[in-house]
GUVO-343049 format. One record per residue (C-alpha): residue in one letter; x, y, z. Coordinates in pm, 1 decimal. Example, Ala and Ser with C-alpha at 12.3 -4.5 7.8 and 13.67 -1.06 7.14 Angstrom:
+---+----------+----------+----------+
| r |       px |       py |       pz |
+---+----------+----------+----------+
| A |   1230.0 |   -450.0 |    780.0 |
| S |   1367.0 |   -106.0 |    714.0 |
+---+----------+----------+----------+
***
This chain:
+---+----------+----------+----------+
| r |       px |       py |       pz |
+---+----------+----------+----------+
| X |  13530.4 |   8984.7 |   9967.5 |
| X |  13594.2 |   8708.0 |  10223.1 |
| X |  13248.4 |   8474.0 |  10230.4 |
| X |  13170.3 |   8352.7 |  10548.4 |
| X |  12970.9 |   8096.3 |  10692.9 |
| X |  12815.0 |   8232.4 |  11017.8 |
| X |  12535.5 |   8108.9 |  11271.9 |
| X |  12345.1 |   8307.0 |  11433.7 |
| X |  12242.4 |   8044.7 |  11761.5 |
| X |  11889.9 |   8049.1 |  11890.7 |
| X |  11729.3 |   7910.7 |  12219.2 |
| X |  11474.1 |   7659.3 |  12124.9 |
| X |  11231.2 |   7712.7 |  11983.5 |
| X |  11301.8 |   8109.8 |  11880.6 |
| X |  11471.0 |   7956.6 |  11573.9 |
| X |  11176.4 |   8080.0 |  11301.4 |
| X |  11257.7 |   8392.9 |  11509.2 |
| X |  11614.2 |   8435.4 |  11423.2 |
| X |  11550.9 |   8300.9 |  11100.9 |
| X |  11297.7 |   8595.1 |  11038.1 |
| X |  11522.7 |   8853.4 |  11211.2 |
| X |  11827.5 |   8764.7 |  10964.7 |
| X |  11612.2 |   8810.0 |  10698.7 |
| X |  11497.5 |   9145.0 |  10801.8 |
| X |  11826.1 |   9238.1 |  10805.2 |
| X |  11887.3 |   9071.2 |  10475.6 |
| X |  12062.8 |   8788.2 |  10491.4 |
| X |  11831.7 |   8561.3 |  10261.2 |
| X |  12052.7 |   8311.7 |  10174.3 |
| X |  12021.9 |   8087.9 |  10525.2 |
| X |  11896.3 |   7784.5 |  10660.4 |
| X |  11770.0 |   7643.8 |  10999.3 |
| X |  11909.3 |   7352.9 |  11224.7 |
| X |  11843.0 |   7278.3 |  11585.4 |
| X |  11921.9 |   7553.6 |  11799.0 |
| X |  12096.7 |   7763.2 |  11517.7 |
| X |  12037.6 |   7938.0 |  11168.4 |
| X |  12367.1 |   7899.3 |  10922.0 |
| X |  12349.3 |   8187.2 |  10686.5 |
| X |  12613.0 |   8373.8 |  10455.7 |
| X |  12785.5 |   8698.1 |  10484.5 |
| X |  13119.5 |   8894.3 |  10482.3 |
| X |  13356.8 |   9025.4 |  10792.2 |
| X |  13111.6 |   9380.7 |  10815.9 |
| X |  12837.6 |   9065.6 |  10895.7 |
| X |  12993.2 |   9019.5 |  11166.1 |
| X |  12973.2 |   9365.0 |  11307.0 |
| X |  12622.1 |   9412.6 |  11180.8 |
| X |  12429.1 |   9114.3 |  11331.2 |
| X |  12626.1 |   9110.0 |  11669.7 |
| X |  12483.1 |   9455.6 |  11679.5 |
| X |  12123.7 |   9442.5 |  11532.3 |
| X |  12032.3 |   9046.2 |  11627.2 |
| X |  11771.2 |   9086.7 |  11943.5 |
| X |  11688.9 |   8721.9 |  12029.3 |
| X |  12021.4 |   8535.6 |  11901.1 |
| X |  12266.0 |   8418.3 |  12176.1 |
| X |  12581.9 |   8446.4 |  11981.7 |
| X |  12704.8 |   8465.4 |  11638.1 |
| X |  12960.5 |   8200.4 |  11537.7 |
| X |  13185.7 |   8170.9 |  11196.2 |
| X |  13152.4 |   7820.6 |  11101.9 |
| X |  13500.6 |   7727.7 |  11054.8 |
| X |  13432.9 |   7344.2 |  10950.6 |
| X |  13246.6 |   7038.8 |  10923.9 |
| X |  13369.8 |   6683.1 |  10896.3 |
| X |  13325.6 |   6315.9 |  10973.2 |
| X |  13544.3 |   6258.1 |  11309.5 |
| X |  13469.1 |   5900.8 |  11482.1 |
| X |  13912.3 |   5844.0 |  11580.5 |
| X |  14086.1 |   6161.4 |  11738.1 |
| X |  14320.6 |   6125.5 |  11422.4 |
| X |  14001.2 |   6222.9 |  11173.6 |
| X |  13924.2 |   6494.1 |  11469.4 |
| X |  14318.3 |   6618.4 |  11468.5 |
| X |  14354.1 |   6623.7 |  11088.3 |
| X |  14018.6 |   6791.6 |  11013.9 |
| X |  14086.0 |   7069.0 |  11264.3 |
| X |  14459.7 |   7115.1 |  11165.1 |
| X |  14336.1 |   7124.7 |  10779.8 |
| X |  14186.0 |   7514.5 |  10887.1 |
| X |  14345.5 |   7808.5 |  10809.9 |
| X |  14436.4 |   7951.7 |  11157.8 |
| X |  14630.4 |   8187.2 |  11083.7 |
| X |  14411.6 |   8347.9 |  10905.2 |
| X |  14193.9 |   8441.2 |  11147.6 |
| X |  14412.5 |   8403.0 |  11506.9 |
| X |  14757.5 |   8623.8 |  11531.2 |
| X |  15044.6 |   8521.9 |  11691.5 |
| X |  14959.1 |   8663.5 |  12020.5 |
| X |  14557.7 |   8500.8 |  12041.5 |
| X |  14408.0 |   8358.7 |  12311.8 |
| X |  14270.1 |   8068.0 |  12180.0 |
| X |  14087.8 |   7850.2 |  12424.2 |
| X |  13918.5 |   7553.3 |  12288.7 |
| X |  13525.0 |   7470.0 |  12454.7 |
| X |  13356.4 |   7113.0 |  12337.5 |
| X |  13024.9 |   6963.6 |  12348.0 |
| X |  12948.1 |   6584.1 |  12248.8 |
| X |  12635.9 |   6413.5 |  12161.1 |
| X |  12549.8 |   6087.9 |  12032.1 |
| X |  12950.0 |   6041.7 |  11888.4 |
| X |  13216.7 |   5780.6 |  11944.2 |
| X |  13446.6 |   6060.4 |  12040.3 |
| X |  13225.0 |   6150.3 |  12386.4 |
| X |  13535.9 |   6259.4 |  12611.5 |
| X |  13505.3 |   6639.5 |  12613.8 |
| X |  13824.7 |   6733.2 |  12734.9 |
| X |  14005.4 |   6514.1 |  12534.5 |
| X |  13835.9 |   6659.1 |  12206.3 |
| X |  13937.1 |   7010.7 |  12334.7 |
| X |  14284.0 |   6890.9 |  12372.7 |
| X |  14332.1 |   6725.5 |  12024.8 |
| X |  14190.4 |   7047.1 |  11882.4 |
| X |  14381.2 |   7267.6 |  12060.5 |
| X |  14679.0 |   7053.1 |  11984.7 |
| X |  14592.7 |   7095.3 |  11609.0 |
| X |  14537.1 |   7471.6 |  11603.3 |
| X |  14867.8 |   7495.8 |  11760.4 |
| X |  15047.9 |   7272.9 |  11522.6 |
| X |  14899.2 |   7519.9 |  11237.6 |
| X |  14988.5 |   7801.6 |  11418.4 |
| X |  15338.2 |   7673.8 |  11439.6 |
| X |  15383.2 |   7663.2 |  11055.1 |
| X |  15302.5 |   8064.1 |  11029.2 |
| X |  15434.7 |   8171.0 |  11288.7 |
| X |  15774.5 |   7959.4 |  11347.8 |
| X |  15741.9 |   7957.7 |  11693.5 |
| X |  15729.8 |   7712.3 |  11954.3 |
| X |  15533.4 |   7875.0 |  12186.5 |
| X |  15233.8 |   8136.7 |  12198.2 |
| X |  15177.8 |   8380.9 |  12420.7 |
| X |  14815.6 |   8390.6 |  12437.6 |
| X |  14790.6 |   8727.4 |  12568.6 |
| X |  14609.8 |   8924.2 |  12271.6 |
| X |  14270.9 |   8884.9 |  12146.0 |
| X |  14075.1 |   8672.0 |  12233.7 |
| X |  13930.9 |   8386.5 |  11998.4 |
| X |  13651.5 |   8086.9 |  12139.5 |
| X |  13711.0 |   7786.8 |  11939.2 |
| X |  13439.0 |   7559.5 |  12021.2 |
| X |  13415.9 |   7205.6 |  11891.7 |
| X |  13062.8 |   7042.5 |  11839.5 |
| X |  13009.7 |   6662.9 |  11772.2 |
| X |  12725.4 |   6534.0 |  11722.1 |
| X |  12677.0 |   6212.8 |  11554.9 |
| X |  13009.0 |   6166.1 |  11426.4 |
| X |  13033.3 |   6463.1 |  11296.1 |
| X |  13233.6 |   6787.8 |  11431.8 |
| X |  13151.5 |   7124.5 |  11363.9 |
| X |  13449.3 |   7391.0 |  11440.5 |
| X |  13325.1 |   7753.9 |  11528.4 |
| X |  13466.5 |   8072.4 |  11604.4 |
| X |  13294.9 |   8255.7 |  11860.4 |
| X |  13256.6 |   8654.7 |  11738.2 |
| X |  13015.3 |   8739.3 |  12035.0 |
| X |  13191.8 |   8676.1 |  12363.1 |
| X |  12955.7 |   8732.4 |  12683.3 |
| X |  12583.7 |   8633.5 |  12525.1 |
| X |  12356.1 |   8900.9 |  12331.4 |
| X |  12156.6 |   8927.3 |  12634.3 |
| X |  12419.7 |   9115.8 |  12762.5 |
| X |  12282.3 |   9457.4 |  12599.9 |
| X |  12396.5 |   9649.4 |  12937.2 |
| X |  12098.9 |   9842.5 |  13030.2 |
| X |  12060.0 |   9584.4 |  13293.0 |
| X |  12282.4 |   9590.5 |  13611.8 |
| X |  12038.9 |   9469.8 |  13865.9 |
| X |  11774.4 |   9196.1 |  13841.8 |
| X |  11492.9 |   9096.1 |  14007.8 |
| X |  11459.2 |   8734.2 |  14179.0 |
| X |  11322.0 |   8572.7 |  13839.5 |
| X |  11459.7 |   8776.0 |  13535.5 |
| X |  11367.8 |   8722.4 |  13196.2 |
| X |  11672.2 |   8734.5 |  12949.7 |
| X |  11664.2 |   9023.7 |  12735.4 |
| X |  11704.0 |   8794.2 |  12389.7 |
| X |  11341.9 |   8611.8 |  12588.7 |
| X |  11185.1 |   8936.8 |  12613.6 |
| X |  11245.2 |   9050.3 |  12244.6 |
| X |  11132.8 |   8765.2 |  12099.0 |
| X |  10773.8 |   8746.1 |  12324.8 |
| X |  10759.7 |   9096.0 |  12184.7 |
| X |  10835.2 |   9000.5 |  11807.6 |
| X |  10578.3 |   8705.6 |  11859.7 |
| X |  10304.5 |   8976.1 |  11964.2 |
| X |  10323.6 |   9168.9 |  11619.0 |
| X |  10351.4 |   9506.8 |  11848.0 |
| X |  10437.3 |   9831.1 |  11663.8 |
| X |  10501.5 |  10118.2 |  11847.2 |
| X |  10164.0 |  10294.5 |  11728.1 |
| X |  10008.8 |  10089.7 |  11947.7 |
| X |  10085.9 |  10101.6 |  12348.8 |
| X |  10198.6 |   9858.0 |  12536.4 |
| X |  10196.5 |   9762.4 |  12897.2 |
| X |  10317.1 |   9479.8 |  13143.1 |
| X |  10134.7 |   9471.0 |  13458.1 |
| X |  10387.4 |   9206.5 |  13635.5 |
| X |  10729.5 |   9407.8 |  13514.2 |
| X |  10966.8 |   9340.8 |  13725.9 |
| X |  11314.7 |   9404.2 |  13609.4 |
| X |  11142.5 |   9632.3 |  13293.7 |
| X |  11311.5 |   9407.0 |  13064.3 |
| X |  11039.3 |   9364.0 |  12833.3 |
| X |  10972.5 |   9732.8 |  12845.9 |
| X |  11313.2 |   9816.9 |  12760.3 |
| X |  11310.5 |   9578.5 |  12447.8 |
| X |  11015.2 |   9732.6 |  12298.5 |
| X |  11088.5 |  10059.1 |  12292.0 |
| X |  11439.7 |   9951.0 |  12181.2 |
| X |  11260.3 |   9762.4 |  11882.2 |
| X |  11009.8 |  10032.9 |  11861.1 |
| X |  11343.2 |  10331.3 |  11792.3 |
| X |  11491.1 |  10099.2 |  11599.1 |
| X |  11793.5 |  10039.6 |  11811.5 |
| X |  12052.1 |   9838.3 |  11767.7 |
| X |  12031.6 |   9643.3 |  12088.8 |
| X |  12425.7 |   9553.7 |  12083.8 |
| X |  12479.9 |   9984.7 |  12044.0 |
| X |  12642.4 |   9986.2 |  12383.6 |
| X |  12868.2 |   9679.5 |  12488.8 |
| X |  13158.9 |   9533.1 |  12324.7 |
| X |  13242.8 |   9218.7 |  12156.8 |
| X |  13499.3 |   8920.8 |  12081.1 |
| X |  13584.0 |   8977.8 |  11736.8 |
| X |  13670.3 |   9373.7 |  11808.4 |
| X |  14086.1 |   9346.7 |  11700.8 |
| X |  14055.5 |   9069.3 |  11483.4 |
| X |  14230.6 |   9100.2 |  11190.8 |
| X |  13980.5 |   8939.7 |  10958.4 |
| X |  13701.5 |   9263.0 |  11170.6 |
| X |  13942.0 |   9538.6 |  11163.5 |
| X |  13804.7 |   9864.8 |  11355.4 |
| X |  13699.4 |  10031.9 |  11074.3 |
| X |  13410.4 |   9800.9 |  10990.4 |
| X |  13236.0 |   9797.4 |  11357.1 |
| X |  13285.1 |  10161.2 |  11313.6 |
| X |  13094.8 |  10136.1 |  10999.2 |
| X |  12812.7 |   9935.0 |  11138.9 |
| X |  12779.4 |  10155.5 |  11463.2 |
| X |  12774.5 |  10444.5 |  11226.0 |
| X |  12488.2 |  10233.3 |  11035.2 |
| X |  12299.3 |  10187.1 |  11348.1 |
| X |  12315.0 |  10522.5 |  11503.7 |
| X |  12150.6 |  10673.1 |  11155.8 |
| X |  11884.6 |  10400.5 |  11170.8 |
| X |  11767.1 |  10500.4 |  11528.4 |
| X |  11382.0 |  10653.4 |  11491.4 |
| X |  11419.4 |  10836.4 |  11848.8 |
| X |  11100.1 |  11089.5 |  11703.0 |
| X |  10841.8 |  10782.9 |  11738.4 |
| X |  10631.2 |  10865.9 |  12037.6 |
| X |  10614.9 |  10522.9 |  12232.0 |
| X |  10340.1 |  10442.2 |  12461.7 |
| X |  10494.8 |  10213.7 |  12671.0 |
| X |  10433.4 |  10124.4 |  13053.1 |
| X |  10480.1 |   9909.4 |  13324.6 |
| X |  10310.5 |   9825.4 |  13666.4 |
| X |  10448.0 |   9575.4 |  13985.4 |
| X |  10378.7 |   9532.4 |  14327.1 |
| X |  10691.6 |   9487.7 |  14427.7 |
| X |  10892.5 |   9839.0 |  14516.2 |
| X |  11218.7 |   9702.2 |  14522.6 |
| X |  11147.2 |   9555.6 |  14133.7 |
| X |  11021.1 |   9879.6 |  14023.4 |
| X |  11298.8 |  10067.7 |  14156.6 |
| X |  11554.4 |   9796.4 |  13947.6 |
| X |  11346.0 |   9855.3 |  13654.2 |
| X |  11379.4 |  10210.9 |  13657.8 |
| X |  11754.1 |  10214.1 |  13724.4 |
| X |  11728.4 |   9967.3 |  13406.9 |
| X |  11511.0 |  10223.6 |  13202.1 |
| X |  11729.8 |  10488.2 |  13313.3 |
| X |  12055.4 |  10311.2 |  13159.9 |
| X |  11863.4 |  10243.1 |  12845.0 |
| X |  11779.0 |  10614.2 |  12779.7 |
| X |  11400.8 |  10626.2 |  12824.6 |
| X |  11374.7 |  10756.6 |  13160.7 |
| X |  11109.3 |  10993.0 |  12972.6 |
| X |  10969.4 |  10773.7 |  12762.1 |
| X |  10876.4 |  10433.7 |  12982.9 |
| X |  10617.6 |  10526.8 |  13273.9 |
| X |  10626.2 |  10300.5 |  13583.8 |
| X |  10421.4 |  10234.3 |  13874.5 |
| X |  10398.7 |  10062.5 |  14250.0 |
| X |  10053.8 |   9883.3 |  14161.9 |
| X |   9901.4 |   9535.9 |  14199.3 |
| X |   9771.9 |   9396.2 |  13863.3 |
| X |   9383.6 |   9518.5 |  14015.3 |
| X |   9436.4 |   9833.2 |  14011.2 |
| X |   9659.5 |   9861.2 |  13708.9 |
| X |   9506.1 |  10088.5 |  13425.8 |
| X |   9617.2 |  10073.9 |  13075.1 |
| X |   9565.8 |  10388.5 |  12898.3 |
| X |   9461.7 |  10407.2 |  12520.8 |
| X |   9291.9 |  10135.7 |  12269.8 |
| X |   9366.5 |   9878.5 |  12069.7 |
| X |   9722.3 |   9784.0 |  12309.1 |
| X |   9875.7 |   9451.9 |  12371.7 |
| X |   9963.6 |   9336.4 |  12746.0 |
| X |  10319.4 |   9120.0 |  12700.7 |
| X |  10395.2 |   8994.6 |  13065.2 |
| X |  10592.0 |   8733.8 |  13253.4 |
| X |  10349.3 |   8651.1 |  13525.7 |
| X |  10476.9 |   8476.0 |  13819.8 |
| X |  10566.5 |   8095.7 |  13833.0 |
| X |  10511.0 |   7827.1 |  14060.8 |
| X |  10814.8 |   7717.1 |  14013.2 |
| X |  11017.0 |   8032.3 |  14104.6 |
| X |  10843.5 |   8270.8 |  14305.9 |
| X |  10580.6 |   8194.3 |  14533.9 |
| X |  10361.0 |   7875.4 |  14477.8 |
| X |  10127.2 |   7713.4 |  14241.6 |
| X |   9872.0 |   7958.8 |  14364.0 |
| X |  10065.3 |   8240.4 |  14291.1 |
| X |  10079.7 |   8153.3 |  13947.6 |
| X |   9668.4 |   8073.3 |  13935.0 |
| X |   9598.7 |   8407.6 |  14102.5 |
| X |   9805.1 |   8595.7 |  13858.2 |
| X |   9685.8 |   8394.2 |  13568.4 |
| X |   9321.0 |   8508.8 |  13744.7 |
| X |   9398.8 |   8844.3 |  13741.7 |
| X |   9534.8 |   8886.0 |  13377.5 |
| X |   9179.3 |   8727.3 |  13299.5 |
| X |   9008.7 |   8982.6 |  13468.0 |
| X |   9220.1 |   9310.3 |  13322.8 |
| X |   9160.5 |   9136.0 |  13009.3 |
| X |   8778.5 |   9172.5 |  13047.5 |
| X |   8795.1 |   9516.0 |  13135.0 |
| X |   9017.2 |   9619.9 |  12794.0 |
| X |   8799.8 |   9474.5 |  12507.2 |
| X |   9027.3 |   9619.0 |  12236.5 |
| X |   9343.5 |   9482.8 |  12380.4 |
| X |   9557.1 |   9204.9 |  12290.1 |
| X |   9673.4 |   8941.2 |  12552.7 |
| X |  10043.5 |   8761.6 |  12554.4 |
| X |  10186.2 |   8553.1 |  12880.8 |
| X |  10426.9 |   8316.8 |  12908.5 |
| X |  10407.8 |   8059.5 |  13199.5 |
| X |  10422.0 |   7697.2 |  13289.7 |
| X |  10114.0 |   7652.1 |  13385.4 |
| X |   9922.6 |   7345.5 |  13218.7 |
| X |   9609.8 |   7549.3 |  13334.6 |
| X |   9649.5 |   7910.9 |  13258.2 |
| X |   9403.5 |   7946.9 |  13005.5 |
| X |   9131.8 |   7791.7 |  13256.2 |
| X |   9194.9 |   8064.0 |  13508.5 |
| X |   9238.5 |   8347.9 |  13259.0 |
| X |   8863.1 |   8244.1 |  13136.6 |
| X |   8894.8 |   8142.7 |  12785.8 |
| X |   9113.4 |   7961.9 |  12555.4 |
| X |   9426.8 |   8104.7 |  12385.8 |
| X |   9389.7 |   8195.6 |  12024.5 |
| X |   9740.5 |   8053.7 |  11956.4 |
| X |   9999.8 |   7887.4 |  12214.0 |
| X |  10380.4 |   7818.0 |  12172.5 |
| X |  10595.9 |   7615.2 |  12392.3 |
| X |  10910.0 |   7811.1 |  12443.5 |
| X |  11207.6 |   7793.2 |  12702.2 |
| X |  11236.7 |   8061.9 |  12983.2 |
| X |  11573.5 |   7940.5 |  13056.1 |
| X |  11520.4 |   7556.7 |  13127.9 |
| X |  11160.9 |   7581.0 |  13263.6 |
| X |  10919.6 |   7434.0 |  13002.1 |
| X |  10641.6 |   7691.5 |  12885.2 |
| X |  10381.0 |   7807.7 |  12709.3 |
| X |  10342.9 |   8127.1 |  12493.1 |
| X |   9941.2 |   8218.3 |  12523.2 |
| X |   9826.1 |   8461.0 |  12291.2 |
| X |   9496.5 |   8631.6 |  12306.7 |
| X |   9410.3 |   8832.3 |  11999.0 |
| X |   9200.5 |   9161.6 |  12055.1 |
| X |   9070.9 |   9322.4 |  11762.3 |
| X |   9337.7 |   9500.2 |  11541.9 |
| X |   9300.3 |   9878.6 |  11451.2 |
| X |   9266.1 |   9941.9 |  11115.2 |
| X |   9515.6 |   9944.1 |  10884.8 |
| X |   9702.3 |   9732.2 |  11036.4 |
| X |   9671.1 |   9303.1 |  10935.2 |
| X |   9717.7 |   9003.5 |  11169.1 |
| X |  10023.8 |   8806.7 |  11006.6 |
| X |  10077.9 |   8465.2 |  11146.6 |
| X |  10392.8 |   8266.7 |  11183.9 |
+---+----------+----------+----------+
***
């Protein structure tokens, strides 16, 4: 079998998520950079993590690495690849770039030597002088950083937050990939309910009781690497057969959601609708006072609203308020927020147990976690 050297990208600061995802899924033998975990696996890999990875971006194959500081090092190292392996004769192979801290800092004129290169390769295959460009569709992306490039392969195409439940968004949506990994950081399990007084778009609805059926979240798009040669169809029909048996659609879910806002709720349940658990998600016009979580031992994992987005600084205070106040009211529950706010914990009424700066796109913020007590059988694990 064909080893691979893939990488699954991460926002940052969801990297130990990733990292903890892949090995979930298996894939032990891994290690984590900046914005990325590199990890090894074969062509079904591709399939199977494109499908099953719920706060990656995209999943690369990490074609090369090599000292480039002269466009010759950069043209040689590139045209050194095996092409044709992966790219036939019809490809699309457009060529993206990023530089950082390298000699080589033009952008476009790294994308053009490497495009350049990939073509000269292609010629010796294919004997051509020319390339149509009008088949499949490969991302060649070209990464320096310190002198050093990094060639990928893009398998993914649009991001993973594309799961397409979600047509419609709210003014301030949280990105799908976002709202799994809040949920992973809660340690939720679907015996326990779960509700989100400030819901919005239902995004972080959705992801739990996708996580809590254990569905795939990439079960209903498409990606890239569909018609490669190196991913032939019958191994994304082998991991969509994989993931469609895995599905635990008997688990009763407890899962709500509450906002003032009519026009969100009515997105959300257009959203919940598309996901498949009209039935299963219960949603309500309320404001966070009158919002009533049903059952015990639950955890509350919300995007309150920011200063910075929607509303003003005293939006954010009130809400941050409010969540203190439901929180006093629900002794068994478990807190989790995200927010800018330097002062949330002061207006919730007590310090966070744990906090964790994370990125809601490119708004600095803080994770704050307020344990409840657990019900038993079940043990706090810790990151």
């Amino acid at each position: 079998m064909t080893k691979l050297q893939l990488i699954a990208t991460a926002p940052m600061g969801l990297e130990a998520i990733v990292s903890r995802e892949l090995k979930e899924l298996g894939y032990a033998d891994q290690y984590v950079e900046n914005g990325r975990v590199v990890f090894t696996g074969e062509p079904i890999d591709i399939c199977r993590t494109n499908l099953w990875l719920r706060s990656s971006d995209r999943v690369l194959v990490k074609m090369a690495e090599f000292p480039a500081t002269t466009f010759e090092e950069l043209f040689e190292g590139t045209r050194a690849i095996d092409w044709p392996a992966w790219i036939p004769g019809d490809g699309e192979f457009p060529v993206e770039g990023r530089s950082h801290k390298s000699q080589l800092s033009s952008v476009p004129a790294c994308q053009s030597i490497v495009k350049k290169a990939v073509v000269e390769k292609m010629k010796e295959r294919y004997a051509t002088e020319w390339f149509p460009e009008d088949g499949a569709r490969f991302v060649i992306e070209v990464w320096l950083q310190n002198d050093i490039a990094m060639i990928t392969l893009d398998t993914t195409g649009a991001g993973l937050h594309k799961r397409g439940y979600r047509q419609l968004v709210t003014e301030a949506p949280l990105k799908e990939t976002m709202a799994a990994a809040l949920i992973d950081l809660s340690r939720w399990h679907p015996e326990r309910p779960l509700y989100d007084p400030f819901c919005g778009s239902g995004t972080i609805l959705v992801e739990a009781a996708l996580k809590g059926w254990n569905i795939a979240p990439g079960l209903r798009r498409s990606f890239n690497s569909e018609g490669w040669p190196l991913v032939p169809d019958e191994l994304w029909e082998q991991a969509r057969e994989e993931a469609f048996d895995a599905v635990k659609d008997d688990i009763p879910l407890q899962i709500a959601g509450s906002d003032i806002d009519p026009g969100a709720i009515e997105v959300a349940q257009a959203a919940v609708r598309r996901a498949g658990f009209a039935k299963d998600i219960k949603l309500d016009i309320l404001p966070i006072a009158k919002a009533k979580p049903e059952g015990d031992y639950g955890v509350i994992v919300t995007n309150p609203p920011y200063g910075e987005r929607l509303g003003d600084a005293k939006t954010a205070e009130t809400a941050a308020r409010q969540l203190g106040m439901l929180a006093n009211t629900l002794p068994t529950w478990s807190f989790f927020a995200i927010s800018p706010s330097k002062t949330f914990e002061h207006h919730f009424g007590r310090p966070a147990d744990k906090k964790r700066k994370l990125f809601n796109g490119r708004i600095e913020c803080h994770y704050y976690q307020f344990f409840g007590p657990l019900p038993k059988g079940l043990h706090k694990k810790n990151d």
